[in-house]
Each structure stands twice: as C-alpha cells, then as structure tokens.
C-alpha positions as CSV (number, residue, x, y, z in Angstrom):
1,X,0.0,0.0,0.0
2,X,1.0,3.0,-0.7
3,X,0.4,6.1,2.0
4,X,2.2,9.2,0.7
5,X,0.2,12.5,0.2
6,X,1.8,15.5,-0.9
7,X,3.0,17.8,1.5
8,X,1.0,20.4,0.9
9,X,-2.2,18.8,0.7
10,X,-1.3,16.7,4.3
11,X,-0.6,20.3,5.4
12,X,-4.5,21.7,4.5
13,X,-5.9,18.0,5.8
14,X,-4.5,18.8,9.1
15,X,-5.1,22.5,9.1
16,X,-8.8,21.6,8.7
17,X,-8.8,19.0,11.6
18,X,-6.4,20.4,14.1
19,X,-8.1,21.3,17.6
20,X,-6.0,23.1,20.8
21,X,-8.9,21.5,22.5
22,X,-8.1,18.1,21.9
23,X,-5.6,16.1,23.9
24,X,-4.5,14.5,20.4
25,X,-4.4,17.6,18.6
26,X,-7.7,16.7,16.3
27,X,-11.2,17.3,16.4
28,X,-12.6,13.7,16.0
29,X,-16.0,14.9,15.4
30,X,-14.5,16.6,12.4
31,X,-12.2,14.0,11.5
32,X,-15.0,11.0,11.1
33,X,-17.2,13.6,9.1
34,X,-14.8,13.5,6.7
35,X,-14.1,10.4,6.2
36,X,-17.7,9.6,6.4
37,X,-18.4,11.8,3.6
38,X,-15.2,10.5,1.3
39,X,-16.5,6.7,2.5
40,X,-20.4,8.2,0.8
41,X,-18.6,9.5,-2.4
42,X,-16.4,6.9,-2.8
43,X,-19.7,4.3,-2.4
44,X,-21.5,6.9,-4.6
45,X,-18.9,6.1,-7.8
46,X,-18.9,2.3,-7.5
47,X,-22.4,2.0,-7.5
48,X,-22.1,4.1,-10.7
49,X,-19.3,1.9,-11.8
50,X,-21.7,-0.8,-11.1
51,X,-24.7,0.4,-13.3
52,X,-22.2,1.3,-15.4
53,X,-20.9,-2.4,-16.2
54,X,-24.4,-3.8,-15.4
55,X,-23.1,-5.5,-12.2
C-alpha cells in the first residue's frame, strides 16, 4: 500500500482537523465527518461503476 500524500495537501488536511482542545491535537468529530463523507462518495462512484458495467 502506498500512504504518501503530498506535502501540501497533508498540510490543508491537518489545518482543517487540528483542535487546541483536543488532547490529540484533532477534532474527532470533524475528523470522522470527513471520512464519512469520502466513504459516501467513494460508495457513490462504484455504484455508478456498477450500473455502469451492469453488475
């Protein structure tokens, strides 16, 4: 597998989840919406794969 993101982009990822509130330095809240809404698109474009290949 292959994990590497681009500086830059890692950098805006964490701007938009870091939290001085947090003991761990994220917003969890935050964090799983995100990921929750990348899992939905990502679910979103197989199914139209899918369709697409009459699966």
């Amino acid at each position: 597998m292959n994990f590497d993101i681009d500086k830059k982009e890692f950098e805006e990822i964490a701007a938009v989840i870091h939290s001085d509130s947090s003991p761990v330095g994220i917003d969890a809240k935050k964090t799983h919406i995100l990921i929750l809404k990348k899992l939905q698109e990502i679910s979103d474009r197989l199914e139209a794969v899918e369709k697409k290949l009459g699966a």
